[in-house]
C-alpha positions in Angstrom: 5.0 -28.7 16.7 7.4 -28.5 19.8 9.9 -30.4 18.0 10.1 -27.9 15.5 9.9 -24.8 17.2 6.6 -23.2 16.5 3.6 -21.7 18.5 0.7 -20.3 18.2 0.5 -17.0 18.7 -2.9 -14.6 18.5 -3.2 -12.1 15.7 -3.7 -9.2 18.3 -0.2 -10.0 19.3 1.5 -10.4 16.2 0.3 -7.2 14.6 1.7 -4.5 17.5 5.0 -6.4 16.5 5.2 -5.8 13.1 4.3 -2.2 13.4 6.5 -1.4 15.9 9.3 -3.0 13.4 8.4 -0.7 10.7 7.6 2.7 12.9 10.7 2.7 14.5 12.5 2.6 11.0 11.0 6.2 10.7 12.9 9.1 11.8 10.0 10.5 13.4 6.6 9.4 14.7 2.8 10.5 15.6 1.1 10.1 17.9 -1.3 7.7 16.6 1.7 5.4 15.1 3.1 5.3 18.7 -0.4 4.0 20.3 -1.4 1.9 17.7 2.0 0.0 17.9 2.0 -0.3 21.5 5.3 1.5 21.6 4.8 3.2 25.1 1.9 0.0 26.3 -1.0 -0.4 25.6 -2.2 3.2 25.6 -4.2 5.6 23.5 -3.3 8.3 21.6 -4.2 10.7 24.3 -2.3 9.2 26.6 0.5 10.0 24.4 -0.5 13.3 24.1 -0.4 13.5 27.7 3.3 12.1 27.5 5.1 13.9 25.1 3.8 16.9 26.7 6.9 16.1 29.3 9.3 15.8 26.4 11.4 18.5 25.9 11.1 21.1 23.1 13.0 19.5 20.6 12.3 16.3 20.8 8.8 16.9 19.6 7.9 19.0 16.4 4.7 19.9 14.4 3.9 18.8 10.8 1.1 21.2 9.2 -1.2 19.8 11.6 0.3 16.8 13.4 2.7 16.7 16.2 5.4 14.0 15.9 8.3 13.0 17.8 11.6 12.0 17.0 12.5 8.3 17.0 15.6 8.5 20.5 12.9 10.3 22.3 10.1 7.2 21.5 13.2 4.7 22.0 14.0 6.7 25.5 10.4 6.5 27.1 9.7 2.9 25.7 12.6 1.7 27.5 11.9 3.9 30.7 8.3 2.4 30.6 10.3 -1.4 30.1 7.9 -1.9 26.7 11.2 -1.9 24.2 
């Protein structure tokens, strides 16, 4: 298997990944997206609530119902928090 380059990797680890891949094709995301990707860390959605409430006004907007923030901002903090 070394020869040829693979590894085994667990699920758990694969799937964060792939969603990150396809959230941050968005131009915006929730809150939910970003702690169920593992964009910011391991973290839950509250604690993403608790971060953008230090974004500024508009890098966040509301939806109907759900707050979402715009992709540089998620880029900006992911990178500050060395998870990106």
């Amino acid at each position: 298997m070394k020869k040829e380059g693979l590894v085994l990797v667990k699920e758990k680890d694969i799937i964060p990944s792939r969603l990150q891949e396809r959230y941050l094709r968005k131009k915006s995301l929730t809150f939910k997206e970003i702690a169920d990707a593992n964009i910011w860390g391991e973290i839950g959605k509250s604690r993403v609530e608790a971060i953008a409430q230090e974004l500024l006004p508009h890098e966040k907007f509301k939806t109907g119902n759900k707050w979402k923030v715009h992709r540089s901002a998620v880029e900006r903090i992911a990178k500050n928090r060395g998870t990106l």
